[in-house]
N, CA, C and O of each residue as an XYZ file, in Angstrom:
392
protein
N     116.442    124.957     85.450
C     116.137    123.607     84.969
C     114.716    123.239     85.387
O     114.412    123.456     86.560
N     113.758    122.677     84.519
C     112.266    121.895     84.467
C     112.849    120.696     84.957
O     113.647    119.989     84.341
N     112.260    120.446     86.477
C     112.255    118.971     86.649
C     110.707    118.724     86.059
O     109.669    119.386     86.035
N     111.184    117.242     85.541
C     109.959    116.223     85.428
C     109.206    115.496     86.377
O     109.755    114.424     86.631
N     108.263    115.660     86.931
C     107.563    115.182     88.278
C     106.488    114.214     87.210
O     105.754    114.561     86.285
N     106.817    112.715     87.887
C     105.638    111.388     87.220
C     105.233    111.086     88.148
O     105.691    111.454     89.230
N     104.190    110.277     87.995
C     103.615    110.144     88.606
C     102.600    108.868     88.500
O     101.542    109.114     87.920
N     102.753    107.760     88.901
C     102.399    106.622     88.315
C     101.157    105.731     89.181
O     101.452    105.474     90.349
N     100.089    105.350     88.797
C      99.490    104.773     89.867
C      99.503    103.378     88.867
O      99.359    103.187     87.660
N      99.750    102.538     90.031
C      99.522    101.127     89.439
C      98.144    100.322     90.865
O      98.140    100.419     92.093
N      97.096     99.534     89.812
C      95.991     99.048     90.417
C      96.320     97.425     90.140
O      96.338     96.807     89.075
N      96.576     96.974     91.521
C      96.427     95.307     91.382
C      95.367     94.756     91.466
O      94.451     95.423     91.947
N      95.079     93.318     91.029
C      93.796     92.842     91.281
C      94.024     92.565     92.558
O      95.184     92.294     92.865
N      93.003     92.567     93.580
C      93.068     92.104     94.843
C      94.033     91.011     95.025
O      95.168     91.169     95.476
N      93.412     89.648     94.569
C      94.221     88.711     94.946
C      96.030     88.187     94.638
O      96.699     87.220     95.004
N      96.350     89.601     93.649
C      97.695     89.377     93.898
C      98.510     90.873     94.284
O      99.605     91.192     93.821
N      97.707     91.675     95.226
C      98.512     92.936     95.872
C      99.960     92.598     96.180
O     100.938     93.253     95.821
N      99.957     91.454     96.915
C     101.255     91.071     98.069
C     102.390     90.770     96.965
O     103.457     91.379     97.046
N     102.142     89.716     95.798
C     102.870     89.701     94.593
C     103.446     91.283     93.696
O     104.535     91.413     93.139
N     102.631     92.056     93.767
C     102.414     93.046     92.997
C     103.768     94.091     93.863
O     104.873     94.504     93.510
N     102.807     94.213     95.329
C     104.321     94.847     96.183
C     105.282     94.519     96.241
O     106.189     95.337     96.083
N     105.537     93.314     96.469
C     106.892     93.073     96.305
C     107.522     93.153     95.121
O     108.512     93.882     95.186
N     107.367     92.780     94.288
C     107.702     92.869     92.830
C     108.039     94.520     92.578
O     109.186     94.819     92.245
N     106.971     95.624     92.750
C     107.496     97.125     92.763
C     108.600     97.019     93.257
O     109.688     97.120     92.691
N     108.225     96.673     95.057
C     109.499     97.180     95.342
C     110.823     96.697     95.418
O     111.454     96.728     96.475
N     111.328     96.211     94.262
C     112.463     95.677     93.603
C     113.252     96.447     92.801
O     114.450     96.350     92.536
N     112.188     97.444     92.350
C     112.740     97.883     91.390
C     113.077     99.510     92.156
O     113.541    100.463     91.530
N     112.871     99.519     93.000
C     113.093    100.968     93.996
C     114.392    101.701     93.923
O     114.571    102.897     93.689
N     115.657    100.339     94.274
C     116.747    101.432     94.607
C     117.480    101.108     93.318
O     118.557    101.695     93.214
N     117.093    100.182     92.149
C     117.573    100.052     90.955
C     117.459    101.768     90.571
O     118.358    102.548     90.256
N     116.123    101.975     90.721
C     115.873    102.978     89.849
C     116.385    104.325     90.266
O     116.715    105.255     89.530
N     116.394    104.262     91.723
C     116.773    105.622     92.221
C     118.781    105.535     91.711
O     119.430    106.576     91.812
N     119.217    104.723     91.403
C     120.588    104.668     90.975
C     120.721    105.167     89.236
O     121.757    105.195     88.572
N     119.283    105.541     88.775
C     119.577    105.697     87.469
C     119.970    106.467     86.875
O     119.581    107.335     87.656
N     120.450    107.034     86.104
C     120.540    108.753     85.609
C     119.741    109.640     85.306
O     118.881    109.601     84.426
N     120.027    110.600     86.129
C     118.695    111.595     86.257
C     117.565    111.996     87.111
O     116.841    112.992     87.111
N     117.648    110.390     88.216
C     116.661    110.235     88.743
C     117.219    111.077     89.892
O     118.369    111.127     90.327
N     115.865    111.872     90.358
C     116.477    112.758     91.281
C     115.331    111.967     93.075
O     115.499    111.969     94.295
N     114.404    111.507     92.208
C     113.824    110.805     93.707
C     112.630    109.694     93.118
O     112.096    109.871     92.023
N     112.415    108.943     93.694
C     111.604    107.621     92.852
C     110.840    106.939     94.164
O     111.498    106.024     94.658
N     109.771    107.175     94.714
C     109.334    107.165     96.022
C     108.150    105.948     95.732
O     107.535    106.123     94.680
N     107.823    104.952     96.392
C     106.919    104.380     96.210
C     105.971    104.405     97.524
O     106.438    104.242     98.651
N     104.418    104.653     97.241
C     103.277    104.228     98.116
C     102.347    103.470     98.170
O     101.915    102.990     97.122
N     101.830    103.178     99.287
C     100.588    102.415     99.046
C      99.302    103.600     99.584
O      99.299    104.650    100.226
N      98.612    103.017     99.126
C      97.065    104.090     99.276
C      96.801    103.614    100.529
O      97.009    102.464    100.914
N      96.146    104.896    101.424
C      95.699    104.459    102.934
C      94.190    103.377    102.965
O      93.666    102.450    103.582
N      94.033    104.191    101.953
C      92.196    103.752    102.522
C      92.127    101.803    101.236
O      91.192    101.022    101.415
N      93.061    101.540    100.340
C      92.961    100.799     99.162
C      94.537    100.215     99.005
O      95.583    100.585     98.472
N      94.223     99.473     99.521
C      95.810     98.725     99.843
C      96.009     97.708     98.401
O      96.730     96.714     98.320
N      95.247     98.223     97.463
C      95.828     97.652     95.793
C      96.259     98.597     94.563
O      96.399     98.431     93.352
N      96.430     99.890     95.652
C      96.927    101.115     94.699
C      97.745    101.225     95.384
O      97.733    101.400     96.602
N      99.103    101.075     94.222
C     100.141    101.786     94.979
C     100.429    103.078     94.030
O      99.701    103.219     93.047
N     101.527    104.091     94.298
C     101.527    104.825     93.789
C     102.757    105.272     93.682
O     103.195    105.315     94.832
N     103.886    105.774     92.639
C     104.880    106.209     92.695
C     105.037    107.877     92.436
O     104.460    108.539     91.573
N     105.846    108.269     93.292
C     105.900    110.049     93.126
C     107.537    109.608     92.755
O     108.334    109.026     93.491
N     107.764    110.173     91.147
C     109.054    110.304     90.943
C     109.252    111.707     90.365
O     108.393    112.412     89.834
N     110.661    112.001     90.586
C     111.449    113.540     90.133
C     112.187    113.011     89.361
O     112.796    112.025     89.776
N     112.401    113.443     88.009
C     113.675    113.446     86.615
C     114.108    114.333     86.323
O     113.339    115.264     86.085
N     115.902    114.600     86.142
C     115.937    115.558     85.285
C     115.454    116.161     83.928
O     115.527    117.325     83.537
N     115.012    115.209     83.402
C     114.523    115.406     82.092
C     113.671    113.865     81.424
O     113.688    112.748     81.940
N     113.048    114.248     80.274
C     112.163    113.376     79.824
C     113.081    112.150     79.188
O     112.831    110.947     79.268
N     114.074    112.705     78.614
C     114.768    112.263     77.998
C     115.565    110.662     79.096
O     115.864    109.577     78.597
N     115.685    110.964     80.290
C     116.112    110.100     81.963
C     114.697    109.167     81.799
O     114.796    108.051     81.288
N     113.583    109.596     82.184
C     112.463    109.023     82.237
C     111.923    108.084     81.442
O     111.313    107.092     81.841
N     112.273    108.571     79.586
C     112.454    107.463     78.737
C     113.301    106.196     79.161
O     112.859    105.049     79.097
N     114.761    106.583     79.668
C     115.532    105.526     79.332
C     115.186    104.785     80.679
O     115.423    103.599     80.448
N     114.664    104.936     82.191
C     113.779    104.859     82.952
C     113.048    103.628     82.350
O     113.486    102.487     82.498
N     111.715    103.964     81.541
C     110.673    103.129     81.387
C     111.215    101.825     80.288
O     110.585    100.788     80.081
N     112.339    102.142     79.765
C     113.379    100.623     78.754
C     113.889    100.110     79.313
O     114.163     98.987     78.892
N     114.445    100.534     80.758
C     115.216     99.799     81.407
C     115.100     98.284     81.921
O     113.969     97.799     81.968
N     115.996     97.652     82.237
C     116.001     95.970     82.040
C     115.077     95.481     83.456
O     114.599     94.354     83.581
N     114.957     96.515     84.403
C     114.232     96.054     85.583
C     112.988     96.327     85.525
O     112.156     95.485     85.861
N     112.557     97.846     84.982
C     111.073     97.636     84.319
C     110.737     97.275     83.677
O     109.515     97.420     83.659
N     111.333     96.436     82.466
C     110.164     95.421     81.651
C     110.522     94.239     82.216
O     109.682     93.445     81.794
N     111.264     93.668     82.912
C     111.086     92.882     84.384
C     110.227     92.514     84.940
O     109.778     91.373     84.831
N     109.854     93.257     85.560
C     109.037     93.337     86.791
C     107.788     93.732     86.171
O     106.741     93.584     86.800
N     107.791     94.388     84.595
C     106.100     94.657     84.430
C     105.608     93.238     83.393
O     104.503     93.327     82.857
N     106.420     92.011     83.151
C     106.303     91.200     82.236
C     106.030     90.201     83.572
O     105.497     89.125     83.304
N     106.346     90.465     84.967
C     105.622     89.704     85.809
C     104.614     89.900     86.366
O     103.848     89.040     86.803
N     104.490     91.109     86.420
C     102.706     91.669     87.251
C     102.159     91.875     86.255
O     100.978     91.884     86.603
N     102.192     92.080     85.059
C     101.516     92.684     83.960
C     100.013     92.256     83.833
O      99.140     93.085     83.576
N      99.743     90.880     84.033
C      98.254     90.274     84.029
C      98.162     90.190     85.506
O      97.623     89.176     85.949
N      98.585     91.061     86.331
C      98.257     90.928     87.947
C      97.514     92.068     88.041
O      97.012     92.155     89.161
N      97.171     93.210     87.136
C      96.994     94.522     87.596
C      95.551     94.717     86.895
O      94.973     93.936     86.138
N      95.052     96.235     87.456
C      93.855     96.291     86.998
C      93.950     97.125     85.857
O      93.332     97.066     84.795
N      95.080     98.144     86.361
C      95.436     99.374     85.816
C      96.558    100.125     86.178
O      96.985    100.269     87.324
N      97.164    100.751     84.812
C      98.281    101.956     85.305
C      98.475    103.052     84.190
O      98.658    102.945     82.977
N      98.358    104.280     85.126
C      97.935    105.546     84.921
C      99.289    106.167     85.349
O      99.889    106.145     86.424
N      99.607    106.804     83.983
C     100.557    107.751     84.128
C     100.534    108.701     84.089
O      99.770    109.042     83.186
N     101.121    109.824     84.767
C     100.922    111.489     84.732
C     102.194    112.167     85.086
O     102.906    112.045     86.083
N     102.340    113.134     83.716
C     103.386    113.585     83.842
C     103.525    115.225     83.804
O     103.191    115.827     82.784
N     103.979    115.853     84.838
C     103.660    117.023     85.598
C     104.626    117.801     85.413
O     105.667    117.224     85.099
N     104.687    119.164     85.508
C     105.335    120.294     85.567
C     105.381    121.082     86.406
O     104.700    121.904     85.793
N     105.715    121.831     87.793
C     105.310    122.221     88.604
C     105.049    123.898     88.301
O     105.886    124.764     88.048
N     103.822    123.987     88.404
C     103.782    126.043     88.382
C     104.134    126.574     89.277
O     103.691    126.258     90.381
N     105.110    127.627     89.120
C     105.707    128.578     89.986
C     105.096    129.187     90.099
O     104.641    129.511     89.002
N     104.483    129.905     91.198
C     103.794    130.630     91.651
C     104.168    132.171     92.480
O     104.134    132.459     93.677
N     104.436    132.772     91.573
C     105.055    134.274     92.115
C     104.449    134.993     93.207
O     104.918    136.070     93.573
């Protein structure tokens, strides 16, 4: 099985980081309860405390879709949505390396 490794950086404007964190992390153990989701990790950047960053594992793209429809992420992104600078998605495959 191909896990799906995402990988999400979201950029707040400065003055609403603290809004912005909390608000992510709401949606943390919603998501890790979802189907498919095999790990859904959220960070903040050491050196830039308005990037946070999520390292998630899916079984499939198909999890990850129903993931990004779900009722807590357009939630939570219809409240930070004009809070942010930016969000960058990347979606990864891991090479095995023999």
């Amino acid at each position: 099985m191909k896990i799906l490794t995402c990988v999400a950086k979201i950029t707040a404007k400065e003055k609403h980081k603290e809004t912005v964190l909390s608000e992510l992390s709401k949606i943390v153990i919603p998501t890790q309860n979802e189907r498919g989701c095999i790990n859904y990790d959220l960070h903040v950047d050491n050196e830039n405390d308005t990037i946070f960053m999520f390292h998630e594992n899916w079984e499939s793209e198909k999890d990850l879709e129903a993931h990004q429809k779900s009722s807590h992420i357009k939630e939570c992104f219809s409240v930070i949505g004009e809070m942010l600078d930016s969000v960058e998605i990347s979606k990864l495959t891991k090479v095995i390396v023999k």
